[in-house]
N, C-alpha and C positions, 0 to 999 in steps of 0.2 A: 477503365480508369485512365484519366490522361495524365500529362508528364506533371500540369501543376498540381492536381489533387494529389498525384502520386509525391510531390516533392513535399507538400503541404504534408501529409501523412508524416511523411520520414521527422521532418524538421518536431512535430508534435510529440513525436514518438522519441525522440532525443530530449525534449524540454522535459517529458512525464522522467525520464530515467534522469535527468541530471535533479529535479525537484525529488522524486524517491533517495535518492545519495544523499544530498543534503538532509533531508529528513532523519538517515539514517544516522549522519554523524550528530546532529542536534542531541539525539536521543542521547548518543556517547557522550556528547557534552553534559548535558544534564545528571548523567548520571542515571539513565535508564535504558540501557541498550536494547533492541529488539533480538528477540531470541532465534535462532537460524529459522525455526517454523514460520515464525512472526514474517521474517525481510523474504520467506519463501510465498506466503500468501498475497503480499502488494507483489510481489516478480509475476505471479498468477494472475492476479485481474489485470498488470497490464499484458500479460500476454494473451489473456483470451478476451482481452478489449470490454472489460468490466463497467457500466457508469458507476458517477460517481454515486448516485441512489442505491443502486446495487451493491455498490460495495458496502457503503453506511449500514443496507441492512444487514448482509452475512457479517460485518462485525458485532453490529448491537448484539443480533444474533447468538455468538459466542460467548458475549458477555451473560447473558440471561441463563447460559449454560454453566458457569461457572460456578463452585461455591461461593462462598465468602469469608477470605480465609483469616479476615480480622475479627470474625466472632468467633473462633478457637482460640484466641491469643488469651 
């Protein structure tokens, strides 16, 4: 790896963590905060260098796993 790929890396790897932040306080704002599990899973695909297709699917994913907990109400 040379110095620009290596700097280009770094700079990218700062943009995803400062866009994840924002993200996170969004959520706050609106009034739907992500749950520690939740802001622990995006820490994970950026740290083991996730795409973004991959990620989309292990969310849908979850979702397909979940009840649906507005038909008990």
């Amino acid at each position: 790896m040379n110095a620009k790929s290596s700097m280009r890396d770094r700079l990218e790897t700062a943009a995803r963590l400062e866009r994840r932040k924002e993200a996170f306080a969004l959520q706050e704002i609106e009034g739907n905060p992500l749950t520690p599990d939740e802001k622990a899973m995006f820490e994970m695909f950026d740290r083991e260098g996730w795409s973004d297709e991959r990620r989309r699917a292990h969310i849908l994913a979850q979702f397909a796993h979940k009840p649906d907990i507005s038909a008990t109400e």
